[in-house]
C-alpha positions in Angstrom: 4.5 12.2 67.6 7.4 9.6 67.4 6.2 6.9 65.4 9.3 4.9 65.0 9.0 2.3 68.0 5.7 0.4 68.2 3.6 1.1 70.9 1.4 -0.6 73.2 -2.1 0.5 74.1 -0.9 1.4 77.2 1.8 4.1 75.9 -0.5 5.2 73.5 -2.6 6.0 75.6 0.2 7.9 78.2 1.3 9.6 75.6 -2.2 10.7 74.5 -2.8 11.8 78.4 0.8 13.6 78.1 -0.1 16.0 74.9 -3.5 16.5 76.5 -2.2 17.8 80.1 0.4 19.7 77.8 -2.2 21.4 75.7 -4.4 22.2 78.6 -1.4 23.7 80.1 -1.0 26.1 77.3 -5.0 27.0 77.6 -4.6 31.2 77.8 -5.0 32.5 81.1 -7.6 34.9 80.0 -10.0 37.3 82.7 -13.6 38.3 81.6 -13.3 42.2 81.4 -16.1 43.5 84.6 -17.9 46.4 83.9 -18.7 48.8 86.6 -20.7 46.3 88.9 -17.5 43.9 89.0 -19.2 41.6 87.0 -18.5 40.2 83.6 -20.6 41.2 80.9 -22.3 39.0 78.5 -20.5 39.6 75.1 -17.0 39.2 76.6 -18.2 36.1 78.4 -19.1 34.9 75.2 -16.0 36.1 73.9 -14.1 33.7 76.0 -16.5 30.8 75.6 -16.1 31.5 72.2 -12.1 31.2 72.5 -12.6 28.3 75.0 -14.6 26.1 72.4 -12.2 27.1 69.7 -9.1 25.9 71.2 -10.6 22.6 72.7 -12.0 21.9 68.8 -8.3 22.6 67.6 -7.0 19.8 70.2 -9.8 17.4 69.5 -9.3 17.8 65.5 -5.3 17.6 66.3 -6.2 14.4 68.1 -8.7 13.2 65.3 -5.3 13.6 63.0 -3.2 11.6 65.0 -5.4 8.9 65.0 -5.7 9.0 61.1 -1.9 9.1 60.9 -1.8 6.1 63.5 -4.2 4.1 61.4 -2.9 4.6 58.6 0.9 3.4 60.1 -1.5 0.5 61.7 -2.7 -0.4 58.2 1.1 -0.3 56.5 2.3 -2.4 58.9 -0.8 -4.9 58.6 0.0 -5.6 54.8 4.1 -5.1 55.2 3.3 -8.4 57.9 1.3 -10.0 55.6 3.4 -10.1 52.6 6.3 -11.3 54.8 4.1 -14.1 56.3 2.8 -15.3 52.8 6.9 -14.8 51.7 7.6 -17.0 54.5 5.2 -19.7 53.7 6.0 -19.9 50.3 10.1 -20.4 50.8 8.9 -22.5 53.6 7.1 -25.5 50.8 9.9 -24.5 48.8 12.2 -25.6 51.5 10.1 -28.3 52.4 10.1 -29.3 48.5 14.3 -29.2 48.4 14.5 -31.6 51.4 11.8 -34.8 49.8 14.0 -34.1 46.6 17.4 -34.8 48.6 15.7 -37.3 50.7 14.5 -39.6 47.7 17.8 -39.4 46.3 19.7 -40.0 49.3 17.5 -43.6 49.7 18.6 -43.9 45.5 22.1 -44.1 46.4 23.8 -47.5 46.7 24.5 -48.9 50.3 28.0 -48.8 50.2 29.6 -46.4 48.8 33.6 -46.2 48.6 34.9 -43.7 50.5 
């Protein structure tokens, strides 16, 4: 995944619905052997069952990682915001500081002053 844009819930979220119609895509194409009835037997329909499960518990734990790597990018950006917000407040009263300073000593200054 491209995690160097932000993205909204709603790309998330296509791009979650993208990977899974991708993955499903790659699902093997896989016939239960018959045996001489034309049926499948048992053991190889657990056999694919067996493959089935396994491949949609890979997607869903590949799924489970992207979500820890998204929260975690989620969290970094959280605190990155915060410390530039509580940066920004305190040059802010600094700022705010520096202007009553000049102001006062603007008002100390004599009316007329040669030019």
């Amino acid at each position: 995944m491209n995690y160097t844009k932000p993205n909204g819930a709603a790309e998330i979220g296509q791009t979650l619905e993208m990977e899974m119609e991708e993955n499903v895509r790659v699902l093997p194409r896989v016939r239960a052997p018959a045996i001489d009835d034309g049926e499948p037997s048992a053991e190889s329909l657990n056999e694919l069952l067996v493959r089935v499960s396994e491949i949609s518990k890979r997607q869903i734990d590949d799924l489970i990682d992207d979500l820890h790597t998204l929260r975690a990018k989620l969290q970094s950006d959280t605190d990155r915001m915060q410390h530039d917000i509580a940066t920004y407040a305190a040059m802010s009263d600094q700022v705010m500081q520096l202007t009553k300073i000049i102001f006062e000593s603007m008002h100390k200054l004599p009316d007329s002053a040669p030019l």
